[in-house]
Legacy VTK file of the C-alpha trace (Angstrom):
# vtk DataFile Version 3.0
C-alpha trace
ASCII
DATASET POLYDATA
POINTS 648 float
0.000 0.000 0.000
1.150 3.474 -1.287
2.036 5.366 2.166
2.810 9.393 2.941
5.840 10.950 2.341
5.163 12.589 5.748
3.107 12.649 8.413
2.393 15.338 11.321
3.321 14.117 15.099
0.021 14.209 17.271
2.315 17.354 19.194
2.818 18.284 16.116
-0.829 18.515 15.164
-1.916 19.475 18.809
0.744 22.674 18.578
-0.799 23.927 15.217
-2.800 27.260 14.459
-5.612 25.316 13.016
-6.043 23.086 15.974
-6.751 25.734 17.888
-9.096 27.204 15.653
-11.131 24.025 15.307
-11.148 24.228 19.231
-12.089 27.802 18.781
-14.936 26.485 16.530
-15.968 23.718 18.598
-16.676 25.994 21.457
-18.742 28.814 19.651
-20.599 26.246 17.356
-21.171 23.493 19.941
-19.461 21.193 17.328
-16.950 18.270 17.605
-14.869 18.498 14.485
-11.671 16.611 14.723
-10.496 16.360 11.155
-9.697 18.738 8.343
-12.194 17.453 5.917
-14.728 17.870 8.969
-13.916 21.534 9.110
-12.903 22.188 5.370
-17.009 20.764 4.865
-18.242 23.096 7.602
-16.335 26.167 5.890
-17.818 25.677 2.662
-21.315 24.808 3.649
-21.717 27.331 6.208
-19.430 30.552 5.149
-20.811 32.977 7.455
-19.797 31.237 9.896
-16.757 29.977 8.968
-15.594 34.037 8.081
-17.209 35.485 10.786
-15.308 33.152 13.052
-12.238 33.302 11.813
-12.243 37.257 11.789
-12.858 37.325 15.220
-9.732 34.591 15.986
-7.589 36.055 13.576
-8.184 39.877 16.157
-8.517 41.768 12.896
-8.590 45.148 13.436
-11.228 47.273 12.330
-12.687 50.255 13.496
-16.620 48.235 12.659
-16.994 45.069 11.855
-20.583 45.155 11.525
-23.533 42.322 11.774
-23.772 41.416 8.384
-20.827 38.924 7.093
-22.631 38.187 3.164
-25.181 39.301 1.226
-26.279 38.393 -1.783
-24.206 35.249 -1.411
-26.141 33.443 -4.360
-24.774 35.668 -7.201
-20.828 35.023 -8.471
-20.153 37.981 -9.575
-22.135 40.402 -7.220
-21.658 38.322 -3.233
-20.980 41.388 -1.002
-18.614 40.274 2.225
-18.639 42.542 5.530
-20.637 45.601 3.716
-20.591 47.299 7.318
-17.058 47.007 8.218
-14.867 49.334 8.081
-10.436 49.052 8.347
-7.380 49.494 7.348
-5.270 47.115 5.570
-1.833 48.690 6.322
-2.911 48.922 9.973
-2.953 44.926 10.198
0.250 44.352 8.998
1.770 46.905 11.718
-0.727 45.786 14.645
3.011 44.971 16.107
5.159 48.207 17.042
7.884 46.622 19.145
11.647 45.200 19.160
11.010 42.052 17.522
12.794 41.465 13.864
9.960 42.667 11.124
12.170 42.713 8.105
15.405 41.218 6.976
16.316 42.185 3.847
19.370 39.842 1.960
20.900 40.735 -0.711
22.691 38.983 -3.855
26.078 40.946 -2.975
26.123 39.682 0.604
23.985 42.835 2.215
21.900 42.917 5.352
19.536 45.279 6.612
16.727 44.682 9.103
13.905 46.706 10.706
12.177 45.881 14.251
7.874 46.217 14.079
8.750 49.631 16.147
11.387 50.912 13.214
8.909 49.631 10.358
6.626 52.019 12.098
7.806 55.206 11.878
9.294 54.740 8.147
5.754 53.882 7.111
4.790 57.554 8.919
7.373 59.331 7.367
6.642 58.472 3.762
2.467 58.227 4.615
3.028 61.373 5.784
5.012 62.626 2.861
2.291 61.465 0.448
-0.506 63.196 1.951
1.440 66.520 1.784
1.687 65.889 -1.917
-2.242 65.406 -2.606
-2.217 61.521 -2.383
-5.843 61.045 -1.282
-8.036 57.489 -0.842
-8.265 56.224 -4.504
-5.030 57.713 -5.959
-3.071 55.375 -7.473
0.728 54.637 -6.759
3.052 52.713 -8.814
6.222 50.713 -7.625
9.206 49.888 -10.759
11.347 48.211 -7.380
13.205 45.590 -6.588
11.733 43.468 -3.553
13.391 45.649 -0.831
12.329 46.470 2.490
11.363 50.439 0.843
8.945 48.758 -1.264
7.206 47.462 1.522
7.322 50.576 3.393
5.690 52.388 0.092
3.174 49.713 -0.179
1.713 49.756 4.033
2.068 54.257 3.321
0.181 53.972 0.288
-2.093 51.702 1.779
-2.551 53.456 5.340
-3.786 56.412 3.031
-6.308 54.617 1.034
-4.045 55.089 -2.495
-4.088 52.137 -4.617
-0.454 50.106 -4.800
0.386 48.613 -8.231
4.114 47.024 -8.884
6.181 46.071 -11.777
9.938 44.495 -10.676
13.035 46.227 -12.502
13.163 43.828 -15.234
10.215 44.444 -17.181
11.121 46.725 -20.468
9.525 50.369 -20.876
6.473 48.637 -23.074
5.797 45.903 -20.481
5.736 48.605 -18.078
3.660 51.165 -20.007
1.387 48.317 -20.725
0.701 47.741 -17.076
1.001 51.466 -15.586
0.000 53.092 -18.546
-3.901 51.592 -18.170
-4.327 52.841 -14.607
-2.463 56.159 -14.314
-0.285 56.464 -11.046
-0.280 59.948 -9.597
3.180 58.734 -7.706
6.116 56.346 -8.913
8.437 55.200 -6.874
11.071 53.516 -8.251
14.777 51.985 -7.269
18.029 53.624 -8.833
18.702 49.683 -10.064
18.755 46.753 -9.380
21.536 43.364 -8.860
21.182 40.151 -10.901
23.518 37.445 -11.095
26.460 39.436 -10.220
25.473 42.306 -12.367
24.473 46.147 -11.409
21.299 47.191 -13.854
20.173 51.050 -13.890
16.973 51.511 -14.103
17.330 55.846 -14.490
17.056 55.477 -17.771
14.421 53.326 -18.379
13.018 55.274 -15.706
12.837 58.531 -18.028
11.718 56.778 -20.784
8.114 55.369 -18.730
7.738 59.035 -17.028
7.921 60.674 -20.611
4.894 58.398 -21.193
3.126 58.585 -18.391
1.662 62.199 -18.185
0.143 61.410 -14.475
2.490 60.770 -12.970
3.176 64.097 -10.852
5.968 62.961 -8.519
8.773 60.074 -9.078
10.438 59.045 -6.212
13.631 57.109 -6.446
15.082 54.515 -3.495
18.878 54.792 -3.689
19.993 50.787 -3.854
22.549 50.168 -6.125
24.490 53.248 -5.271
24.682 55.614 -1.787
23.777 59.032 -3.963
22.561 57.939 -7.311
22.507 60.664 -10.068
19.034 61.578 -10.993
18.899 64.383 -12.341
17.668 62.316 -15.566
14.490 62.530 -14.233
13.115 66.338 -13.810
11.646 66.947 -10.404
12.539 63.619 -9.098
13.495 63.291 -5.413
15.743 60.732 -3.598
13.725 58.718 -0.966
15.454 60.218 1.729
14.588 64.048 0.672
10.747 63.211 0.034
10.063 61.363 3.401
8.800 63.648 6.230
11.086 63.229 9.236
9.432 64.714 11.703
6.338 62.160 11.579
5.812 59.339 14.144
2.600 58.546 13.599
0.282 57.303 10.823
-3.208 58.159 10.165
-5.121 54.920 8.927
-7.830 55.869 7.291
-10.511 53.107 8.043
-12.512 52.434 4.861
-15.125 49.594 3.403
-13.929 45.813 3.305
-14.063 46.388 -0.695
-11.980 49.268 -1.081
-9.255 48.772 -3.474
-6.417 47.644 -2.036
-4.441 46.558 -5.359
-3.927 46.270 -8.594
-2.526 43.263 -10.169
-1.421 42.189 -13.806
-2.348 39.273 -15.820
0.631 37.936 -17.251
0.036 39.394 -20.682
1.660 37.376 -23.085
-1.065 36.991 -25.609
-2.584 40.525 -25.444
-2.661 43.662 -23.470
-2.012 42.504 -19.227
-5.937 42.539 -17.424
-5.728 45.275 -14.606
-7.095 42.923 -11.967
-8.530 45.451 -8.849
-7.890 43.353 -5.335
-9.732 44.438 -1.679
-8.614 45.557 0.973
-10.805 43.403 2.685
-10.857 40.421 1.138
-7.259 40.072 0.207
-6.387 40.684 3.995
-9.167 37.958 5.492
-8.078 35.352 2.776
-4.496 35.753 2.504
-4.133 35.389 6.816
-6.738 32.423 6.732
-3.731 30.742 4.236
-0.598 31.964 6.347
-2.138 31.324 9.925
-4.457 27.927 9.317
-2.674 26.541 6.402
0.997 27.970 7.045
0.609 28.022 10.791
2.656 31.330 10.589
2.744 32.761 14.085
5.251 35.542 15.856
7.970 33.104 16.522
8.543 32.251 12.856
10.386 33.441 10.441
9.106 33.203 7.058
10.528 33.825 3.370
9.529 33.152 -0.322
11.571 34.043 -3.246
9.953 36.583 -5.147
9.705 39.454 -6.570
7.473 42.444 -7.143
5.762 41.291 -10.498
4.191 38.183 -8.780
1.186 38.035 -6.789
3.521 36.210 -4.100
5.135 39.312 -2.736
1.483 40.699 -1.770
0.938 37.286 -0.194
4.311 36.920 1.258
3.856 40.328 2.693
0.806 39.851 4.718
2.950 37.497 6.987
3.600 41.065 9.125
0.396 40.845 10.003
1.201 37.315 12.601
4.288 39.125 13.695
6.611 36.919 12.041
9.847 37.792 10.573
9.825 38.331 7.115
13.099 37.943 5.385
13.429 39.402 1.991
16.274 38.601 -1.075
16.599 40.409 -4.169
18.758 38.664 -7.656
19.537 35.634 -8.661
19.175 32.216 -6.819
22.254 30.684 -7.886
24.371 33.605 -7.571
27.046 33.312 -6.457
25.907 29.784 -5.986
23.134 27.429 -6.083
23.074 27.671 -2.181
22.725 31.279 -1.335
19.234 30.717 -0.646
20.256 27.979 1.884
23.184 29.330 3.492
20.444 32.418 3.862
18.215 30.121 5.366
20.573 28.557 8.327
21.702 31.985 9.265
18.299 33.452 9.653
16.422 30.411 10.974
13.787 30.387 8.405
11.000 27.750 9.524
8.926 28.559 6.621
10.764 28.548 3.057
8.815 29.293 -0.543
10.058 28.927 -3.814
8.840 27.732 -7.513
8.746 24.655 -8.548
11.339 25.477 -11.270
13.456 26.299 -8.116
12.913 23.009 -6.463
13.750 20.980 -10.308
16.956 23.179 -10.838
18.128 22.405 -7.227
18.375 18.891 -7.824
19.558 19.136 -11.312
22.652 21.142 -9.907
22.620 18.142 -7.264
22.634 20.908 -4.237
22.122 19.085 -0.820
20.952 21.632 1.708
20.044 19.414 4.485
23.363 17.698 4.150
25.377 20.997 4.192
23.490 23.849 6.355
21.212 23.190 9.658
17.727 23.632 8.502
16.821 22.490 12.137
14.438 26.017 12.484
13.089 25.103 8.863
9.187 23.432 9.477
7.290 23.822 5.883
8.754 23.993 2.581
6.163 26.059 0.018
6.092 25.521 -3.720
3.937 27.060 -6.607
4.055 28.814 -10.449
3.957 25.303 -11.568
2.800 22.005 -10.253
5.427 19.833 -8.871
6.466 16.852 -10.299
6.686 13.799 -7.820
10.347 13.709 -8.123
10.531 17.179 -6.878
8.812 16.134 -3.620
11.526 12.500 -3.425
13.773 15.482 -3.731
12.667 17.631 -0.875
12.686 14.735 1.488
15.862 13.239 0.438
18.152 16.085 0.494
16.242 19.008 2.341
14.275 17.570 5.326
11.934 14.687 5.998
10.542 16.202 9.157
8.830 18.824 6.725
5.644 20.046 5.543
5.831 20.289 2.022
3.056 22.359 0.259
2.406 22.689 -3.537
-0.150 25.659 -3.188
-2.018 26.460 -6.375
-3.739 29.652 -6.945
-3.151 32.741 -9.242
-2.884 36.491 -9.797
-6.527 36.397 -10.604
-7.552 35.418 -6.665
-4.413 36.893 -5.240
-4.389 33.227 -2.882
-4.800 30.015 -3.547
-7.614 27.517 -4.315
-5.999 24.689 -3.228
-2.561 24.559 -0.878
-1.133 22.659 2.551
-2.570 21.861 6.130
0.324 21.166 9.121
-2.167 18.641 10.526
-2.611 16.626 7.250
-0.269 14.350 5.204
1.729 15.265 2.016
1.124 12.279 -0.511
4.046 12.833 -3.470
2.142 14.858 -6.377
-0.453 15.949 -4.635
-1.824 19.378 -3.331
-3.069 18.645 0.533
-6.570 20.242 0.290
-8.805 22.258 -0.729
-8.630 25.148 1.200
-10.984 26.255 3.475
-14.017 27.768 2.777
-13.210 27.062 -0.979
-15.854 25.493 -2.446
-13.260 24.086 -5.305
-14.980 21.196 -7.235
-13.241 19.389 -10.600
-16.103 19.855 -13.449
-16.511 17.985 -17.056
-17.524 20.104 -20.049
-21.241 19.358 -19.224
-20.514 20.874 -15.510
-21.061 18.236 -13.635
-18.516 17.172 -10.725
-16.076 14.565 -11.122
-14.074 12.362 -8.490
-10.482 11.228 -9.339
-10.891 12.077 -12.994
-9.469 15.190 -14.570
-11.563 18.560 -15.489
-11.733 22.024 -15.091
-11.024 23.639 -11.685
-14.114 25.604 -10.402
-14.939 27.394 -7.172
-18.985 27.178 -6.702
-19.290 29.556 -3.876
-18.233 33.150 -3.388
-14.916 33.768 -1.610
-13.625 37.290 -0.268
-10.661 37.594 -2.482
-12.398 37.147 -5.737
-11.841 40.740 -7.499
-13.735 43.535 -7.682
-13.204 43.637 -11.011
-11.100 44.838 -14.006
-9.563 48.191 -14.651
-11.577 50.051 -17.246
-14.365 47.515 -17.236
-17.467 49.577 -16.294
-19.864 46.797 -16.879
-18.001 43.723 -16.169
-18.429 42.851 -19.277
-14.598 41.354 -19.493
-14.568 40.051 -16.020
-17.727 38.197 -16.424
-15.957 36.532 -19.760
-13.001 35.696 -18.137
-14.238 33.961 -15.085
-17.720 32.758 -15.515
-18.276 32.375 -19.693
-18.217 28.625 -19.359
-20.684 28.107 -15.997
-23.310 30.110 -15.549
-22.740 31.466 -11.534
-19.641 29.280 -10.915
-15.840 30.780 -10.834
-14.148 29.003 -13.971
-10.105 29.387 -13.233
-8.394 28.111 -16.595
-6.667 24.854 -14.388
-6.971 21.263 -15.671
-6.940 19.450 -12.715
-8.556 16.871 -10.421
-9.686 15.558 -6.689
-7.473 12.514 -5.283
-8.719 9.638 -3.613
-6.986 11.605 -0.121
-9.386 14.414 -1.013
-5.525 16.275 -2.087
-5.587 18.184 -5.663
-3.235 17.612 -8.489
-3.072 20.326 -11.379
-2.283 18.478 -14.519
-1.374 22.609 -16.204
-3.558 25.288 -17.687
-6.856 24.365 -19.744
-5.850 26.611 -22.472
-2.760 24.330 -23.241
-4.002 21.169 -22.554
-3.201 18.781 -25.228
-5.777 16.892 -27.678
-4.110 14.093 -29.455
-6.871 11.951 -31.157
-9.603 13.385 -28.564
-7.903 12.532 -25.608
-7.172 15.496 -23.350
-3.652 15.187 -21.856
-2.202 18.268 -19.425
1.031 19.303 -19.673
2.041 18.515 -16.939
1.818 14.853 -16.956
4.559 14.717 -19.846
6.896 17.318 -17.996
6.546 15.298 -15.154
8.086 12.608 -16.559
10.512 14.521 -18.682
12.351 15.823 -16.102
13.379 12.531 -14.280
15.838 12.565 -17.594
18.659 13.818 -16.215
20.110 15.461 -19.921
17.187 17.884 -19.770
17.152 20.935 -17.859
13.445 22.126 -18.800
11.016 21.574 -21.439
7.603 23.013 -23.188
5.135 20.934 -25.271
2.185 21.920 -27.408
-0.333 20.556 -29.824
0.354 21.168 -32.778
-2.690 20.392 -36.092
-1.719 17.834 -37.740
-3.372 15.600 -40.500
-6.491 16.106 -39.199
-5.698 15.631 -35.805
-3.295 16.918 -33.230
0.202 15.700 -32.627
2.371 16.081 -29.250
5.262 18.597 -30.107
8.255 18.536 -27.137
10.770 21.211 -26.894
13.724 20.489 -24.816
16.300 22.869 -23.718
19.652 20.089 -22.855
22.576 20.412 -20.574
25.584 22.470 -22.186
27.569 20.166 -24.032
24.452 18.002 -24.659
22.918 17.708 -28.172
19.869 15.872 -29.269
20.468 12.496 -30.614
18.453 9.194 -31.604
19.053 7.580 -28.480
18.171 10.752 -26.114
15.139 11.166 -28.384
14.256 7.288 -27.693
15.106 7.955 -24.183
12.827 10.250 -23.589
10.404 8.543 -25.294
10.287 5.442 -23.629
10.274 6.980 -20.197
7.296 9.355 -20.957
5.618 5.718 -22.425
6.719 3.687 -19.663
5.124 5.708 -16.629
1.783 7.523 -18.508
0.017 6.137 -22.160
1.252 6.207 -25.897
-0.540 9.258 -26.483
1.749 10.988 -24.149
4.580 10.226 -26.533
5.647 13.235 -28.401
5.754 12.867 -32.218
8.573 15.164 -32.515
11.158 16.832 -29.737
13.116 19.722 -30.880
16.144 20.914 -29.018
15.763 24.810 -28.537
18.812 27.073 -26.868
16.335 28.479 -24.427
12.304 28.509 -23.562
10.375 31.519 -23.152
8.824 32.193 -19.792
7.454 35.358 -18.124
8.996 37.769 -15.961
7.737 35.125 -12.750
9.902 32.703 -14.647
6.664 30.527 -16.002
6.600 28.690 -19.418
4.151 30.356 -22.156
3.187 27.410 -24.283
0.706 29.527 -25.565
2.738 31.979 -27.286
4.963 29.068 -28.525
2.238 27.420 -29.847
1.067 31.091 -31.692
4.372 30.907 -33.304
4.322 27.555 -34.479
1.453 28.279 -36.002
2.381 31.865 -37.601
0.268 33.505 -35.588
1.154 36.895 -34.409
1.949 37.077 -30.247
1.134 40.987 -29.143
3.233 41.363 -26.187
6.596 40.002 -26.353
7.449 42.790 -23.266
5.410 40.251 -21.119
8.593 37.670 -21.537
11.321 37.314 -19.280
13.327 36.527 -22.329
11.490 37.653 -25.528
14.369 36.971 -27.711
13.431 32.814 -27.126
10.811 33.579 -28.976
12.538 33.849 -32.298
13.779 29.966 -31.688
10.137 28.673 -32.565
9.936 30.898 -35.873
9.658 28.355 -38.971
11.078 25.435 -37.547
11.616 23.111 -40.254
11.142 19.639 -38.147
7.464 21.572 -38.248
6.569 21.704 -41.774
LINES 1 649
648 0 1 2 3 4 5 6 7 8 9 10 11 12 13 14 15 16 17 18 19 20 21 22 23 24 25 26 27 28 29 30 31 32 33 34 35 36 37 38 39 40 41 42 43 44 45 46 47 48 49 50 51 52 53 54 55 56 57 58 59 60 61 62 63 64 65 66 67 68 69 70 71 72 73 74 75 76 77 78 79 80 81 82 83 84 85 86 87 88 89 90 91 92 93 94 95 96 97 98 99 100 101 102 103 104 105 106 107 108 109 110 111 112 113 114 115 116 117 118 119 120 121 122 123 124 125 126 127 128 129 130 131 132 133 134 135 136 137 138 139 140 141 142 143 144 145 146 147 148 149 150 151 152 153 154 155 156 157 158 159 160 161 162 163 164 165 166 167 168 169 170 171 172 173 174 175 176 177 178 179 180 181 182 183 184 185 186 187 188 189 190 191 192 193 194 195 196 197 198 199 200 201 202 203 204 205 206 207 208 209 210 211 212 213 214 215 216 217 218 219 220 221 222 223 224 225 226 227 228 229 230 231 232 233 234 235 236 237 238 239 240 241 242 243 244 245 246 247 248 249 250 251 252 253 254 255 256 257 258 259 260 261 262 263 264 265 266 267 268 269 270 271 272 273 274 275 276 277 278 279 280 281 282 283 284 285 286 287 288 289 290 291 292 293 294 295 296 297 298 299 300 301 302 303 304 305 306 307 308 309 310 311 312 313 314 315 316 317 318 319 320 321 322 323 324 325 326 327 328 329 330 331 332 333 334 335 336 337 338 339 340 341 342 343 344 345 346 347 348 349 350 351 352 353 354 355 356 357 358 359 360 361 362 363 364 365 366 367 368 369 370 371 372 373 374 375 376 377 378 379 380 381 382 383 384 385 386 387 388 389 390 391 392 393 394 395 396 397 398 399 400 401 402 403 404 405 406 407 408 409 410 411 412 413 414 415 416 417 418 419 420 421 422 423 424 425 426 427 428 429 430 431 432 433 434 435 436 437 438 439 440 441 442 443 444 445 446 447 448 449 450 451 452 453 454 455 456 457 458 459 460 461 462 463 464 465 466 467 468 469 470 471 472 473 474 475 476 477 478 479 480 481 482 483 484 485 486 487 488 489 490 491 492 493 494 495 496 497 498 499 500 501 502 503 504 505 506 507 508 509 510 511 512 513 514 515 516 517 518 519 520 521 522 523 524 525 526 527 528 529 530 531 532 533 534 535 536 537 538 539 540 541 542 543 544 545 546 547 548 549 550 551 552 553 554 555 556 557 558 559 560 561 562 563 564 565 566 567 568 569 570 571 572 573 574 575 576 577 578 579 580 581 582 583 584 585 586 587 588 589 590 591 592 593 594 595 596 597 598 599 600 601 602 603 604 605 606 607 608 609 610 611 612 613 614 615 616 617 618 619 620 621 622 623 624 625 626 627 628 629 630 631 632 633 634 635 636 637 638 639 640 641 642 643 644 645 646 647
């Protein structure tokens, strides 16, 4: 019989967040619940409950709560959560104003800088302060072209304190990814960082800097961090001011304007990469309640932890990462390159600040073990409790991986959510066991179902990811979208009332979630559907192959299995890697898993958050035109999949 790669300790369990809020629940409800799935079923059937609970064990502060907890709860879109309350989502996240650690920032070139809850404070004053003296009123939106350094975070909790909207590109986009992103919602204030360090390299961003402010006419005040050098020169940029000069010093205070759960807290980006980005608008609200139901139930994140996920400020898990101040945890924060200088800085980072709760990508997790990088052999991980993975799902030899050379006391989570939610659908539990491939749960108060075309639910068979119930972090809506016309298409075209999220996936027989990759690329070779992820899976235990993409490709009336592999250096595509590769993608799934042709490519496109676009691929296999290259970590890949001959 098939057993669990771990399993919680009964202390283990009894010590947990959750198991005191199922105590919590017990009490109020006059329930016995002893089990997730006895909870997780509670949550979803009774959400009033569940959410009008939790606020009240989670202490969030607000300056009304109100009676009312849903209304309207029949309608997806149009639920209404909390319409009485009234807070403030930076004042959460600095409920703490003492000596304890708040922010470690760690840096590629060996930096360190930290800030107590107390320090953290009176920054986010200063520059709150400065920001109301320069017109920034509730609704105002300010922009962020930054690195993921502790001043973003201050800028974010002073935007937010005010009301203003924060919106964030990192350093690396070009001018037209940026323009594409800022350009649709008009920041009054842009805050950016002199440059920024990757992979042993200083990059200026001045002058990209001046090129998006010469575009964007509203932007009435730039405001630039000095990080790559003490007294950057910036006098590229007319009435720009260094950090320093714009904060007001004499503030020690901040004025939290308490406004309705479903004022906009943020804007976020759809990756973009066939069309103009969506301007997705996030709650205040809703993305506070949600996101701390994920880091203190499913995370267990509590004051004594410290907590990091490598990140930056283009992907919706900074804004998740960030709402860890609000348990009092440490939050430790690292800006360039993973492997630089080696493929253990994140490690050695790791044992010196005592992380107990580490996230990454899945691409992370693969690339560790193809650079065969033992951390739990060469750095004491002894602090280190749950190990976090998402952008992709992870393959079962990613989770061998984790438990052979990282930790097997560990909770390993593959969370799954998106941008679009700004928190997951499906994630980890500390009092439940991880099962190799598998996503714990469901989380709670999610109603996530697996649907087939026809929408009816399926049990251990794959289909289309749904949520049937209204959750608080579902948007508000779309930037420039008066009627929801493009929301309402995006999200709930292909079930009437139900939240359709793009994931092929399906429910396990441990009531755990795999994601078998996005419906949009999910492959159709003679009618069967087949995600991508079940081939990658098993392309990746070959140990030539450092990553692949694969796409359907028409084909005689049909559709054929196209692989791209990008090799080892020094590697090159033969007849017997072909046939290797081959036989191992036959031997573990079915024959029409096999590709009918694999290409070796010098590189694979991905965006900016380092994930694969097979759909742009695909566009250029076919001739099709893709409109926004600027969406692309690496645009120039592109070009690789241009009239491939192997094709014709």
């Amino acid at each position: 019989m098939p057993t669990p790669l771990w399993s919680p300790s009964a202390d283990r369990i009894q010590a947990t967040r959750i198991e005191s809020f199922i105590q919590y629940v017990n009490q109020h409800q006059g329930t016995s619940f002893s089990t997730y799935q006895d909870l997780w079923q509670w949550s979803v059937d009774e959400l009033q409950s569940f959410w009008n609970h939790f606020w009240d064990f989670a202490a969030v502060l607000a300056s009304e709560k109100g009676s009312q907890i849903l209304v309207d709860g029949d309608k997806m879109p149009g639920a209404q959560w909390f319409p009485q309350a009234r807070l403030n989502f930076a004042e959460n996240l600095l409920k703490y104003r003492d000596d304890q650690p708040a922010l470690v920032f760690r840096g590629e070139d060996g930096r360190r800088q930290s800030y107590t809850y107390a320090q953290l404070y009176i920054q986010v004053a200063g520059l709150a302060s400065a920001l109301r003296q320069q017109g920034v009123v509730k609704g105002d939106i300010v922009a962020g072209f930054v690195p993921n350094i502790p001043e973003t975070v201050i800028a974010m909790l002073a935007t937010t304190s005010i009301g203003a909207v924060w919106t964030s590109c990192s350093p690396d986009f070009g001018i037209n990814g940026v323009l594409d992103r800022f350009g649709q919602v008009k920041p009054k204030i842009l805050f950016t960082a002199d440059g920024y360090i990757y992979n042993g390299k200083i990059n200026s961003s001045i002058e990209r800097v001046a090129g998006i402010a010469s575009e964007l006419s509203s932007v009435e005040h730039i405001v630039v961090i000095p990080f790559v050098e003490v007294s950057p020169d910036i006098s590229a940029l007319p009435g720009a001011k260094l950090l320093q000069d714009f904060t007001d010093a004499d503030a020690t205070d901040v004025v939290f304007e308490q406004l309705p759960f479903d004022h906009p807290l943020y804007v976020m980006y759809s990756s973009g990469t066939t069309g103009v980005p969506k301007c997705i608008i996030h709650s205040a609200g809703g993305t506070l309640l949600q996101q701390l139901k994920e880091l203190v139930l499913h995370t267990d994140l509590s004051r004594k932890d410290s907590f990091f996920y490598y990140t930056t400020c283009g992907w919706m898990m900074w804004n998740w990462m960030v709402t860890g101040l609000a348990t009092g945890c440490k939050l430790v924060l690292f800006d360039g390159s993973p492997f630089a200088p080696a493929p253990t800085v994140l490690w050695k980072m790791a044992d010196e600040e005592q992380i107990s709760v580490f996230g990454t990508s899945a691409k992370y997790i693969a690339a560790l073990e193809k650079a065969d990088v033992k951390p739990g052999r060469d750095f004491d991980l002894s602090s280190l409790k749950a190990v976090l993975s998402t952008g992709s799902p992870l393959a079962h030899e990613s989770f061998d991986y984790v438990y052979r050379e990282i930790k097997q006391d560990l909770q390993l989570s593959s969370i799954s959510g998106g941008t679009d939610i700004v928190s997951c659908f499906a994630l980890g539990s500390p009092i439940l066991p991880v099962w190799a491939g598998e996503l714990q749960c469901r989380g709670l108060a999610m109603a996530v179902d697996i649907f087939d075309d026809e929408g009816q639910p399926l049990r251990q068979q794959k289909g289309e990811l749904v949520c049937t119930k209204p959750f608080p972090s579902m948007p508000i809506g779309f930037w420039n979208d008066p009627d929801n016309s493009r929301f309402t298409e995006a999200y709930f075209s292909q079930f009437d009332n139900i939240w359709a999220h793009g994931d092929y996936g399906e429910i396990t027989a441990h009531d755990g979630v795999i994601i078998h990759g996005r419906s949009d690329a999910v492959l159709n070779p003679g009618g069967v559907r087949i995600g991508t992820a079940e081939i990658y899976r098993q392309v990746e235990k070959v140990d030539q192959v450092l990553e692949s993409l694969c796409i359907g490709q028409p084909w005689k009336e049909d559709v054929r299995v196209v692989l791209f592999v990008r090799l080892k250096p020094d590697v090159t595509l033969n007849d017997a890697l072909i046939d290797h590769i081959k036989t191992t993608i036959r031997a573990n799934t079915t024959p029409r898993h096999v590709p009918a042709v694999i290409i070796q490519v010098a590189d694979i496109p991905r965006t900016i958050s380092g994930k694969i676009v097979e759909l742009a691929v695909r566009k250029m296999v076919l001739g099709e035109t893709v409109k926004n290259k600027d969406a692309l970590a690496n645009p120039e890949a592109l070009e690789l999949f241009r009239d491939l001959p192997q094709l014709q």
